[in-house]
N, C-alpha and C positions, 0 to 999 in steps of 0.2 A: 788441591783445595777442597775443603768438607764442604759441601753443599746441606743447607739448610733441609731439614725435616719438613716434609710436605704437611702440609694442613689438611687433615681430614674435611671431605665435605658433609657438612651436618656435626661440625665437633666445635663446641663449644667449650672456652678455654677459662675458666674461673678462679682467681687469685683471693684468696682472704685472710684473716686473723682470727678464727672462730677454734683456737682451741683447747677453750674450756668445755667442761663437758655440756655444758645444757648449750652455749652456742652450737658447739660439733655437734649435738644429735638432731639441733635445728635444721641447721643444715643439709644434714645428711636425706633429713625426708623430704625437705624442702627439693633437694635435687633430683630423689629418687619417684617424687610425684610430678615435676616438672618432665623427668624423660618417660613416664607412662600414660600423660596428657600429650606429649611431642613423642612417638615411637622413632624418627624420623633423625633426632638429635640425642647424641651423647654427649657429656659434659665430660671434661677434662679439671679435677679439683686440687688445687693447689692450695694448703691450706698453712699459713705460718705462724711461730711463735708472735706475739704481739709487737715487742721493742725490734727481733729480725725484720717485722711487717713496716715498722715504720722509718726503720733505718734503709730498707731497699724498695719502696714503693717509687720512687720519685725515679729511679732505676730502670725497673723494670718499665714504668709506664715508656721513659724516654726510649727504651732501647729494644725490648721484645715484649711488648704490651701482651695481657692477656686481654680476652674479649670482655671482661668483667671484674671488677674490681669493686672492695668492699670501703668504704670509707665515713664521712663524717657530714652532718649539714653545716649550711653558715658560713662563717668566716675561715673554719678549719678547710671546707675544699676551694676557698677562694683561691689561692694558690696555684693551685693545680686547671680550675676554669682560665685563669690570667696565662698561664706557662701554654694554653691550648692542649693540654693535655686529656684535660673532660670532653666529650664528645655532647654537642646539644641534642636534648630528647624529647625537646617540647613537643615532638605530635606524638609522642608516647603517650606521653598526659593527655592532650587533644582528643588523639583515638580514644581512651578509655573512659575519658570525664572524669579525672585525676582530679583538676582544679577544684571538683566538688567533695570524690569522698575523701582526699588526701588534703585540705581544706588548710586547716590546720598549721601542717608542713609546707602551704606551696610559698612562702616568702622569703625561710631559709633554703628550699630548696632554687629561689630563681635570682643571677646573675643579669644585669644588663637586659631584663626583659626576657628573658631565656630560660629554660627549665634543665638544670645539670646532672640528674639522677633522681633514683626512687627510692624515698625512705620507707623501712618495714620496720620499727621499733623504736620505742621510747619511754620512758618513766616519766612520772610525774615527781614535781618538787611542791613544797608546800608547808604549812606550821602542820605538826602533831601533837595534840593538846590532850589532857586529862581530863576526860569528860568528868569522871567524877569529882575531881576538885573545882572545878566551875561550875558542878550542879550545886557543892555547898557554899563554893563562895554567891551564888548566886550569881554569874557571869554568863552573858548572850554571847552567842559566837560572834564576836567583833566582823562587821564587814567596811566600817572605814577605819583610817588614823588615826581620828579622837577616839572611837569608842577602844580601839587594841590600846591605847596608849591608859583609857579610864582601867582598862581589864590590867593591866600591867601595874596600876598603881593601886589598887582593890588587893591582889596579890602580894604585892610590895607590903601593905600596910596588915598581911596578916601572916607573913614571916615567911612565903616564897618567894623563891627568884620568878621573873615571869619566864626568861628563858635560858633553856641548857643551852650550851653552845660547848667543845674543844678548840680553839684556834691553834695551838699548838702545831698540828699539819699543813697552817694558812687558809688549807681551800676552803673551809667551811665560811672563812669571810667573806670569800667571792661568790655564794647564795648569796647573802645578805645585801652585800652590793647590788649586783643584780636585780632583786626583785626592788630595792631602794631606787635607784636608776629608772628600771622599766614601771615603778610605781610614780616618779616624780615628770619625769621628761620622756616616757614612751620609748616604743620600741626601735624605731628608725633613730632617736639621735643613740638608743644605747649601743646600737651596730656600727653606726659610726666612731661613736668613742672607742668601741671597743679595736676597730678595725685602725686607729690613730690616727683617724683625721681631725679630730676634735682636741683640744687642749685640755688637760686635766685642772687647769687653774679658770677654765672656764666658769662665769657666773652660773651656769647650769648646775654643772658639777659639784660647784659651791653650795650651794643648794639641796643638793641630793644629801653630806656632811651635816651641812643643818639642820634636817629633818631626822636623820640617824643619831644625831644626837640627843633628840630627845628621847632618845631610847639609850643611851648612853651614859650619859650624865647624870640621870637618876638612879642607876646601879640596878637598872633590869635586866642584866645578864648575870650568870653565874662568876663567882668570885672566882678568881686564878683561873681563869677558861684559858692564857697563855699559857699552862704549864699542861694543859688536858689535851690528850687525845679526843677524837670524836666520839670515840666508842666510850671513855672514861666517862663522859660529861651525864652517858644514857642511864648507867645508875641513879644518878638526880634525879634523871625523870622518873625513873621507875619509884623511885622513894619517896617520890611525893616530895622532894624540895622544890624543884621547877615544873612547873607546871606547862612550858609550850619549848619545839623545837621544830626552828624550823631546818628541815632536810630533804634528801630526796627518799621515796619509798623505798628503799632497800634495809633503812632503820628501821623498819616495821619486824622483824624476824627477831632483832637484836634488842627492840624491847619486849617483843615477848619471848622470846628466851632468858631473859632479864626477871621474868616473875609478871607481865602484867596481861591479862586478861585481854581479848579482844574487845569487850564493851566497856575497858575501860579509857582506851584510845581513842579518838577523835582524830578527825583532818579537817583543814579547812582551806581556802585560797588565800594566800596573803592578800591583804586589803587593802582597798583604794585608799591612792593619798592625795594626786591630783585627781578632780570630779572631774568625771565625764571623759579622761580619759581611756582610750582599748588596751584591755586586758591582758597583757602578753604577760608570756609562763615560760620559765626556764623545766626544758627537755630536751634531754642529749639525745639527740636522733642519731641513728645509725643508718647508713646507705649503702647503696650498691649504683653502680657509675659504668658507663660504658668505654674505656681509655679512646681518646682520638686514632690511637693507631691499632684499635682490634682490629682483627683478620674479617671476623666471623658477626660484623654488625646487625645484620637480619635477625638471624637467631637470639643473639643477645636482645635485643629489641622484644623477643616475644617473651624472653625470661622477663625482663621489668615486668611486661605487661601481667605476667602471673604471679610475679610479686606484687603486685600492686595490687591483687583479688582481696575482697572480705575475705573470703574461706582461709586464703594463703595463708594473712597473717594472724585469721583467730589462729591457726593450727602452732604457725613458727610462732606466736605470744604467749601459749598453754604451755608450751617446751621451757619458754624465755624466762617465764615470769614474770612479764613487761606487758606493755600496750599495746597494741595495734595501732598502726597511725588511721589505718582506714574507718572511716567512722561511719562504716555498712556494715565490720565485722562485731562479730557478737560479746557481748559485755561480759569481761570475766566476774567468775563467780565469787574473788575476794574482795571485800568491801572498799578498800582501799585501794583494790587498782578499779573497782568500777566507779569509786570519785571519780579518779583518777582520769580516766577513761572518758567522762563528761565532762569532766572542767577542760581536759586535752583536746577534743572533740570541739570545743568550742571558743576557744582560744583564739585572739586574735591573730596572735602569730607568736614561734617559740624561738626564744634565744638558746643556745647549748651550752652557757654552764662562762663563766669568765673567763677560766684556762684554757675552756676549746675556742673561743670567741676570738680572745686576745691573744698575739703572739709570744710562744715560752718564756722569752726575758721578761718583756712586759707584764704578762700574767705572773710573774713569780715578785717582780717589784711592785707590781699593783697588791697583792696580797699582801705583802709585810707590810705594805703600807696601812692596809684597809686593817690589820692588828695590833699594828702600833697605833691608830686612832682610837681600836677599841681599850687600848688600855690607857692611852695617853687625850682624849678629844681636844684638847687646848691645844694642841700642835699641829693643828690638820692644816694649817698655811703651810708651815713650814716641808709636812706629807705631802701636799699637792705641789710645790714647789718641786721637790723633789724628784716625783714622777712626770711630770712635765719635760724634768731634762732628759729622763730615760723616753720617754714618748718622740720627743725632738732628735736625739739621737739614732731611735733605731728608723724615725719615718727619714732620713733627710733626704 
């Protein structure tokens, strides 16, 4: 009989999907500054193709756990907290004062009261707008619903769309939704909806459709945005037909490779639509999780804790091109991730996006639905009807 491979003492065993190149070199220093801060501790890096990552994680965690695992916040690691697979690390948080500079992250990141892991990255989502075509339509950066809705029909009435969109891919619906949801009825019931405890034919819900329609029904989106890619839609913008889109910051490179000018882009926070309600922002965060069945919990404990450093994650975000969740470390120097960066920073709490919230069936019928509304709105009974039965189906 083979006898299992003894576990080095001080060997630290780390599982991840980091490998593209600006992840991989993140890492790579990320690890190699953690074992010269630790002389004490060597890390054992296990690094997988993405779809390998996600088709054997639930695997590995059940059966040879590494000490440390890369993952997702919110409802993507609920799963894995419920299965008892995540190991709690609330006095990780505790010890460092997590709750304060990881501020932001602690609501996706807490379970049952509980703290499940440490997130070190994130983008921000948001409208990108044409500064110069609002400076000659004479348009205020809208910060509620009547005034985006005045700027939309101001635009409208001088021969732009107000916004590019592709839905062609779907998922560009599921910002929309989103920030509509987390703009209408806040952040806690959109977790809930999203996690299917809620009915999609709920008056809530209903609600959210009606307020999106008046963005709909007026024809302030780009015409045949179903036959568009997302990338297709970015010419509009750059051409001056559409003047706002709303997306995550990774659009920022692809319109100005497109031809436009950094002063001539804009960002703004999508806008209040209930008063007075908190501000939450869709940011896919990414994590790192200690598996219940690591070897090596001590150690891994001190990695969190060095992930969780300002310095850490200015260093791993300068690699990234992303955020810092920590909002001690230092403001990058492009203008849209230091929006970016502040409105994150101060966020009441972040959703990750509808497809990682919601589970794969549902998020994929939740999207065709949310583009068959955008081209069809008089059918949205018969859309929420529909996705009710897929919701009731997969919760029973």
């Amino acid at each position: 009989m083979l006898l299992a491979a003894p576990v080095l003492a001080g060997e630290l065993v780390i599982n991840t999907d980091t490998t593209d190149p600006a992840p991989k070199k993140a890492f790579e220093d990320l690890i190699s500054d953690f074992e010269a801060a630790n002389p004490g501790i060597k890390v054992k890096w296990n690094n997988f193709d993405h779809e390998g990552y996600k088709s054997s994680i639930r695997n590995f965690l059940t059966a040879d756990a590494p000490d440390l695992a890369n993952w997702y916040a919110g409802n993507r690691m609920a799963p894995f907290v419920k299965a008892g697979l995540f190991e709690d690390v609330s006095d990780v948080w505790k010890e460092n004062g997590l709750d304060d500079t990881l501020k932001s992250a602690a609501a996706s990141m807490t379970i049952d009261g509980k703290k499940w892991g440490v997130p070190y990255t994130y983008y921000q989502w948001g409208i990108y707008y044409r500064k110069d075509i609002f400076e000659k339509q004479g348009i205020a950066v809208p910060k509620t619903w009547d005034e985006l809705k005045a700027a939309c029909a101001k635009l409208k009435a001088a021969g732009i769309a107000p916004f590019a969109i592709g839905t062609k891919p779907l998922w560009p619906t599921g910002g929309w939704f989103d920030y509509m949801d987390l703009r209408v009825n806040g952040y806690e019931f959109h977790m809930d909806l999203t996690a299917g405890k809620v009915p999609y034919t709920d008056p809530k819900v209903k609600a959210v459709f009606a307020k999106w329609a008046e963005l709909v029904k007026p024809g302030y989106y780009v015409k045949n945005h179903a036959a568009l890619e997302w990338q297709d839609a970015v010419p509009l913008f750059v051409q001056g037909k559409a003047a706002m889109y709303l997306m995550g910051n990774f659009a920022v490179d692809v319109m100005k490779n497109g031809g436009l000018k950094p002063e001539q882009i804009g960002f703004m926070q999508f806008p209040e639509i209930t008063p007075g309600l908190p501000m939450a922002e869709d940011a896919p965060t990414d994590t790192i999780h200690i598996p219940s069945g690591a070897k090596n919990k001590e150690d891994a404990k001190k990695f969190l804790a060095f992930l969780a450093k300002p310095e850490t994650q200015t260093k791993m975000n300068a690699t990234l091109g992303q955020l810092p969740v920590n909002n001690k470390s230092e403001k990058p120097n492009d203008p849209f991730l230091e929006q970016g960066f502040t409105m994150l920073s101060n966020a009441y709490a972040l959703a990750q996006f509808y497809d990682r919230d919601a589970s794969a069936e549902m998020a994929k019928a939740g999207m065709e639905g949310f583009q068959q509304f955008m081209v069809k709105p008089d059918n949205v009974d018969k859309i929420l009807d529909k996705l009710e039965k897929t919701r009731a189906r997969l919760n029973k």
